[in-house]
C-alpha positions in Angstrom: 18.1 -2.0 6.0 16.8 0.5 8.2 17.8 4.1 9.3 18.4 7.8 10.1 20.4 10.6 8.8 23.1 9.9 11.0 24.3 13.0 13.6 21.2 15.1 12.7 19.8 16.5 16.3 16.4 15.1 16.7 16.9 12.0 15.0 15.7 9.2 15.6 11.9 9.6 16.9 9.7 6.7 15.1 12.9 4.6 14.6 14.1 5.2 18.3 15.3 1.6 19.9 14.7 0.0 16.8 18.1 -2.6 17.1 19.2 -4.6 14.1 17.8 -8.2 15.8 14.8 -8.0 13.1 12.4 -9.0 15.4 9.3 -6.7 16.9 9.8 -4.7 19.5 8.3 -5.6 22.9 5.5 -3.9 24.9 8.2 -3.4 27.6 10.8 -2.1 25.6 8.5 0.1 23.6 7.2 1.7 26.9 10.8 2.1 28.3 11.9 4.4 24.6 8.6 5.9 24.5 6.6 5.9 27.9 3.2 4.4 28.8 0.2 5.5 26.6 -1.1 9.2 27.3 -4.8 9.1 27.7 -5.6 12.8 26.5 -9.4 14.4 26.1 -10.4 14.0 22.5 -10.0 17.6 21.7 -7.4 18.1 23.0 -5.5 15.6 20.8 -7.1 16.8 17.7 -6.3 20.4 18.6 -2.2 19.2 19.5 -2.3 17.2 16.0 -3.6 20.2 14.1 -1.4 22.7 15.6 1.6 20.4 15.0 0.9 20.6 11.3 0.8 16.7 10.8 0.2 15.6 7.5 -1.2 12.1 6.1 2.2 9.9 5.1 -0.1 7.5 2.7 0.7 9.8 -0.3 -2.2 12.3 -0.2 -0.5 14.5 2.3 -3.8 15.5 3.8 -3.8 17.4 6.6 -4.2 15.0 9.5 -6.3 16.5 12.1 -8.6 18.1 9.4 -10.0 14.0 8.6 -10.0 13.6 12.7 -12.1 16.3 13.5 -14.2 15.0 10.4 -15.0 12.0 11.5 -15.3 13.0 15.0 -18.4 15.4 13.5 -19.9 12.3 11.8 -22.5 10.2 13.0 -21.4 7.3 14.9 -18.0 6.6 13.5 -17.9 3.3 12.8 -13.9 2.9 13.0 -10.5 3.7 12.7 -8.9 1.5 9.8 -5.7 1.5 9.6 -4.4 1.2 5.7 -1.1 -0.6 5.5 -1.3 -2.4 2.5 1.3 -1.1 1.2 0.9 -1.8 -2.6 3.2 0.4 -3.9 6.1 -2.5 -4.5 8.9 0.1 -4.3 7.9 1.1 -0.3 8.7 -0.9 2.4 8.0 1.6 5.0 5.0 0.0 6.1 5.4 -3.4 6.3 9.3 -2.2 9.0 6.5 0.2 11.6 4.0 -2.7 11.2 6.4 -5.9 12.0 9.2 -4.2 13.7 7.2 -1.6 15.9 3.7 -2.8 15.8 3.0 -1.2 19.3 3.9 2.4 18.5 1.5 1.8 15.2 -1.3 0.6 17.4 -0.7 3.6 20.0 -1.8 5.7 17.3 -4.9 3.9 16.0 -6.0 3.3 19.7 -5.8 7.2 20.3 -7.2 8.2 17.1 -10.1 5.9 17.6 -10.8 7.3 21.4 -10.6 11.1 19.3 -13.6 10.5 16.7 -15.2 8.2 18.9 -14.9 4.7 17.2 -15.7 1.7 19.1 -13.1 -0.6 16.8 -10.0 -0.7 15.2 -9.2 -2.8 12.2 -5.6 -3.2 10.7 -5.0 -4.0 7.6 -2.2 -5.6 6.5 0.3 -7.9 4.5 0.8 -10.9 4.9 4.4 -10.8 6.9 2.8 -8.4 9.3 0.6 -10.8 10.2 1.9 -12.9 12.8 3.7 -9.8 14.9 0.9 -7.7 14.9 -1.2 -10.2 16.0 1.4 -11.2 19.0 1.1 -6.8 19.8 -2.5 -7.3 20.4 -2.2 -10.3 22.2 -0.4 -8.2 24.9 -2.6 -5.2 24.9 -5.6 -4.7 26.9 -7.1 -0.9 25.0 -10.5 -1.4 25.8 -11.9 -2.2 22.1 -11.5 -4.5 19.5 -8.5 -4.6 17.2 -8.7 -6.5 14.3 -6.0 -7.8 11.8 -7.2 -8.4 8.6 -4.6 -9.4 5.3 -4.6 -7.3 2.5 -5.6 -8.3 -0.8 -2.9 -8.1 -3.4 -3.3 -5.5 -6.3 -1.8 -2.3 -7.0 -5.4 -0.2 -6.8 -6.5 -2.2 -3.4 -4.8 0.0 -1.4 -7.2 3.0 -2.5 -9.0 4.1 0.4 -12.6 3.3 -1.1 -11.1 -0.1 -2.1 -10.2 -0.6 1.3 -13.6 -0.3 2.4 -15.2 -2.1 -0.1 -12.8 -5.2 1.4 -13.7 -5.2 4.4 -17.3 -4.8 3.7 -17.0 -8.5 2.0 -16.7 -7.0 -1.6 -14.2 -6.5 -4.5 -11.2 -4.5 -3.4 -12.0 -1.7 -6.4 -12.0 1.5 -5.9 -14.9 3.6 -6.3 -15.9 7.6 -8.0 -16.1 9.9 -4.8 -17.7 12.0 -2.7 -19.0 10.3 -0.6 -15.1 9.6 1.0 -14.8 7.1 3.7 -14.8 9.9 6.7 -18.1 10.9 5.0 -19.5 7.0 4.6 -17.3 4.0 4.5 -17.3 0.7 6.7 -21.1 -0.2 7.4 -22.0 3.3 5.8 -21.0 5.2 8.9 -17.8 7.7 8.9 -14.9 6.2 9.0 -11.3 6.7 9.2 -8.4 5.5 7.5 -4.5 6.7 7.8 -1.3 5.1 6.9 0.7 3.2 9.7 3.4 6.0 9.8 0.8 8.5 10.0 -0.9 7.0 13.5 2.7 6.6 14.5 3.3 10.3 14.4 -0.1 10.9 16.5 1.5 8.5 18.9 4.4 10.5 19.6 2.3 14.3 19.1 0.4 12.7 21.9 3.1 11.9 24.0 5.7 15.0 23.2 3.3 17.3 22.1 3.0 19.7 19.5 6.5 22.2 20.3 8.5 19.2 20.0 6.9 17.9 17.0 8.2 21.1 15.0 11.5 21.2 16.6 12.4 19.4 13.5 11.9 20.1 9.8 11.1 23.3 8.5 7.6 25.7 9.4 5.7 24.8 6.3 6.5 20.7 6.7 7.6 20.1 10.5 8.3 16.5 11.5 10.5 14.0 10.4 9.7 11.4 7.6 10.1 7.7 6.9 11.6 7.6 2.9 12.4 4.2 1.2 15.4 4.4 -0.8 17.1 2.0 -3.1 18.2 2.2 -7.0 21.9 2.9 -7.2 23.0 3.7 -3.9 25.4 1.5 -1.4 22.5 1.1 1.7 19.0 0.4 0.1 16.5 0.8 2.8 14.1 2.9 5.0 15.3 6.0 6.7 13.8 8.8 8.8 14.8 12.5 7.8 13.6 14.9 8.9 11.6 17.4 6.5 14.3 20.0 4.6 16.6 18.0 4.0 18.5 17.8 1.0 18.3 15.3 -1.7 22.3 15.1 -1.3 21.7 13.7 2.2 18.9 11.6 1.6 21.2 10.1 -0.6 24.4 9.7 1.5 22.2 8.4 4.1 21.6 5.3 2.4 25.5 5.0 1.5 26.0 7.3 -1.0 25.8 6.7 -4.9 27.1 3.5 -6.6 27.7 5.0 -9.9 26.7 9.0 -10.8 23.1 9.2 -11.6 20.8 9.3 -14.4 17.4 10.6 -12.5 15.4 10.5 -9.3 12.2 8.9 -9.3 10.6 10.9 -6.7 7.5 9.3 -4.9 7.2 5.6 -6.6 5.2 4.5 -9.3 2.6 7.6 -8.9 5.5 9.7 -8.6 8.0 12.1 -11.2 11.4 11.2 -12.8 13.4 13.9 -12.2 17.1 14.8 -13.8 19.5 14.3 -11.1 21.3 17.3 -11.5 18.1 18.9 -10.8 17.0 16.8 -8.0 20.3 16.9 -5.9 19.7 20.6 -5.8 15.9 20.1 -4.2 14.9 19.6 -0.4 12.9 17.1 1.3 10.0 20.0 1.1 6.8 20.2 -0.4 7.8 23.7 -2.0 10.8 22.3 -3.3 9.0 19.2 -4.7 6.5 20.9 -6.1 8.7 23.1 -8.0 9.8 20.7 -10.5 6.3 18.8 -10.2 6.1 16.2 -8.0 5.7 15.0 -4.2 6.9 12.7 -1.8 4.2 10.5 -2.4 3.9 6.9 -0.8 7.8 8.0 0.2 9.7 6.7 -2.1 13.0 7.6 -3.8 14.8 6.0 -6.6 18.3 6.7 -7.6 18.6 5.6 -11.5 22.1 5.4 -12.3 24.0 6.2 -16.0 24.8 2.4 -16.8 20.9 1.6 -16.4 18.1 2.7 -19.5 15.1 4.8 -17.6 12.8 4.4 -21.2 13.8 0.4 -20.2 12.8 1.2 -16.8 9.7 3.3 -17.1 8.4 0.5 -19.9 8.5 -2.1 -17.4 6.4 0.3 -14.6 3.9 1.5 -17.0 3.7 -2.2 -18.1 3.1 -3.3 -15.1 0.6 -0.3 -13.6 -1.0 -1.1 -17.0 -1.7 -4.3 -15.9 -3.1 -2.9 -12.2 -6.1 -1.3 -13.7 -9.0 -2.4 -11.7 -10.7 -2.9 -15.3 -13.9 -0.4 -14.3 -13.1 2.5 -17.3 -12.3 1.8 -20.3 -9.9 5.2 -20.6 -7.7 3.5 -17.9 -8.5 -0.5 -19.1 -7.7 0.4 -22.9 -5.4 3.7 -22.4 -2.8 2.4 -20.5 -2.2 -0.8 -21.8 -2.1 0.9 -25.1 0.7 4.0 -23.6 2.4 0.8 -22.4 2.8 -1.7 -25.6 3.7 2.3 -27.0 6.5 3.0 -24.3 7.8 -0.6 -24.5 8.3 -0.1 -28.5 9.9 3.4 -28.0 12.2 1.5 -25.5 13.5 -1.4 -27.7 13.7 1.5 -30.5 11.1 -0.1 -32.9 9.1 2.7 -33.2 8.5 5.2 -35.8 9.3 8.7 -35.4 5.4 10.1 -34.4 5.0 7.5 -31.4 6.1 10.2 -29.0 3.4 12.4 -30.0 0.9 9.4 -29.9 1.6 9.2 -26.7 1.8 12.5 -25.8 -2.2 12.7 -26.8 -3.6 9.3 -25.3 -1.9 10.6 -22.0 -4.5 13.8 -22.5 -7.5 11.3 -23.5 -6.7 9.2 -20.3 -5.7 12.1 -17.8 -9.0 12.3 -15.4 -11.4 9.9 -16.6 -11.0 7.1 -14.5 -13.3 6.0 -11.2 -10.1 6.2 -9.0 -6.4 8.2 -9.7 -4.8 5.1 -11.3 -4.5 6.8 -14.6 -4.0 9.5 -13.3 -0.6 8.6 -11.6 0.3 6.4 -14.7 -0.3 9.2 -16.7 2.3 11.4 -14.3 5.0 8.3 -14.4 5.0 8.6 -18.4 4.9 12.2 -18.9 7.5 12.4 -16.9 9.6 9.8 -18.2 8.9 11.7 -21.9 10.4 14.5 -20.5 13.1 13.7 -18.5 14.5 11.1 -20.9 13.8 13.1 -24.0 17.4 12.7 -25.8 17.2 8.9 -25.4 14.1 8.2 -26.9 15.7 9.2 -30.8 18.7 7.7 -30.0 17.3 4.4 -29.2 15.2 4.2 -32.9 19.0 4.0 -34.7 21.3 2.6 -31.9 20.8 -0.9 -29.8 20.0 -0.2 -25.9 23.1 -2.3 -23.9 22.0 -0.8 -20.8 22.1 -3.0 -17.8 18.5 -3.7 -15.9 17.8 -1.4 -13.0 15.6 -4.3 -11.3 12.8 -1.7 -10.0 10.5 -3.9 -8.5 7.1 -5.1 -9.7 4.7 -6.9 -8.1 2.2 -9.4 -9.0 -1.2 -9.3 -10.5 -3.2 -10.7 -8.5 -5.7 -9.9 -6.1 -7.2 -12.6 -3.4 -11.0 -11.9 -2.7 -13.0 -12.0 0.5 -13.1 -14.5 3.1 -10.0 -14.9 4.6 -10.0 -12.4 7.3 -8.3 -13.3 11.1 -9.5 -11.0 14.5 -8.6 -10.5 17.8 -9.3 -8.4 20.5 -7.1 -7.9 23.3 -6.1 -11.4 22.8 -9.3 -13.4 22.7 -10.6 -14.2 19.2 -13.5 -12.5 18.0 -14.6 -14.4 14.8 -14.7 -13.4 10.9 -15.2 -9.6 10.6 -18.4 -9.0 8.4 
């Protein structure tokens, strides 16, 4: 299901004359909600983008125009890539911009790409974008090659060095940085990569302009904000809100609670359990977020309610991010499956009174020692989890867990390697994209 906070003024902007048919959005209709693509100078965009206060809505929540002007600097750009993996398996914000409104996603990367002066664009993507991005392009006559190419599965392939790495014919592992992609990434030139939902907002910054951007949220986080919601509430789905919005509305957005709650998991897998009488008191803000240590993330929000266990929970993600490691560090190959087998005996209660404080110091061994942030963000999950479920964890080493499953999603382990890549360009096939 798909959404906005229903009679807020402003709302919808990136969900505007999306119907509930489930099928893409057409060239025609997209024009008629949003007009006909704005062909503004390059600086001028950058400058409208920068003053709008835009901010990356991958999970890095880095300033958006700062990476433009960049890459713009760089020499010879080689293009604009646009990241929608989406490997986090708890979003689904992606995959609804990419195959329900692949044209205002591609109004973004074709703008973006005229900014910093790249002479392609490449989309990458799952596997049920596929087929209606491909139809978009088909359609489109921009004036440069656009490229759809299907991700590889893995939690760590949607790292932005991994990315590269892909699509230069390689492993989809991530890398140590500097150099970053807008520094040197595909074929070694600057490059630059944003999440769908982050060209979608230059699409309509280029079209409304700057005023109207911040005519929603709040002066420190203007905009609105696509947030995938599910756990125990009545409406799982995506929803736009706009920035400063309570966590009460987020939630009544997508129906309201099922059952009173446990804890929010703030920003997915990489994100913070927070208690929820804690989090219903926050805003959709980066201040507010930040005040009980976490952030939006990849945009993600889970409602845990009482009748489910969150050390049950948590043992199954940290399992399963465990499992993710792209196997390059040993602090992140051996540390994290060993937090995990240690979490999944605190859950079923058969561990012995120190396992807590095991834990507690392998998360300081693994903290910042791996090539990429993947135990870094594991490391978050569990301290978190620690924390917020503190009371649990002695009652569950003298009392059986009858705690009903939560179902948070996991996805698979594997990862499918080069070679499989399909391009167009303005409709006409252009071959495999080496």
């Amino acid at each position: 299901m798909s959404g906005w906070l229903e009679g807020h003024p402003g709302l919808p902007r990136l969900l505007a004359g999306l119907d509930g048919s489930g099928a893409p959005m057409s060239l025609a209709e997209h024009e008629r909600v949003h007009g006909e693509l704005p062909d503004p100078a390059p600086w001028e965009l950058i400058e409208s983008i920068e003053h709008s206060g835009l901010r990356g809505r991958g999970g890095a929540d880095f300033p958006t125009a700062r990476k433009l002007r960049a890459v713009a600097a760089g020499r010879r750009a080689s293009a604009v890539v646009v990241n929608g993996s989406e490997t986090e398996p708890a979003s689904a914000k992606d995959q609804l911009l990419l195959s329900r409104l692949p044209h205002l996603v591609l109004d973004g990367a074709v703008l973006a790409a005229r900014a910093v002066g790249a002479p392609e664009v490449i989309l990458q993507v799952g596997p049920d974008s596929e087929e209606p991005l491909e139809g978009a392009v088909a359609l489109r006559d921009d004036g440069l090659p656009v490229h759809v190419v299907i991700a590889p599965g893995g939690y760590v392939a949607g790292e932005e060095s991994a990315v590269i790495h892909y699509l230069g014919g390689d492993e989809p592992l991530p890398t140590f940085v500097p150099p970053r992609p807008f520094q040197r990434g595909y074929r070694g030139r600057p490059t630059l990569i944003q999440n769908p939902e982050t060209l979608a907002q230059i699409a309509l910054v280029a079209r409304f302009g700057e005023h109207w951007y911040r005519e929603l949220g709040t002066s420190a986080d203007p905009g609105s904000a696509l947030v995938t919601i599910s756990g125990a509430v009545a409406a799982p789905g995506v929803y736009e809100l706009a920035f400063g919005t309570s966590m009460t509305d987020l939630v009544d957005a997508a129906g309201g609670e099922t059952e009173p709650l446990r804890a929010l998991l703030v920003g997915g897998y990489f994100g913070t359990w927070v208690d929820a009488t804690e989090a219903l008191r926050l805003r959709l803000a980066r201040e507010d977020l930040r005040s009980v240590g976490c952030t939006l993330g990849a945009g993600v929000l889970i409602a845990l309610g009482e009748s489910c266990c969150g050390l049950h929970e948590s043992a199954r993600v940290i399992d399963y991010l465990a499992q993710q490691s792209a196997g390059q560090c040993g602090p992140c190959v051996y540390g994290l499956r060993a937090i995990a087998d240690s979490i999944g005996a605190i859950a079923d209660g058969v561990a012995d009174a120190r396992e807590r404080e095991r834990v507690t110091r392998w998360l300081s061994e693994v903290r910042g020692r791996g090539a990429c942030h993947h135990p870094d963000g594991a490391v978050r999950f569990v301290a978190s989890a620690l924390s917020v479920f503190a009371e649990e964890i002695e009652w569950h080493r003298h009392e059986r867990c009858g705690a009903r499953p939560a179902g948070l999603p996991v996805g698979g382990p594997s990862v499918r390697r080069p070679g499989h890549v399909k391009a167009r360009a303005g409709g006409a096939a252009v071959g495999r994209l080496r």
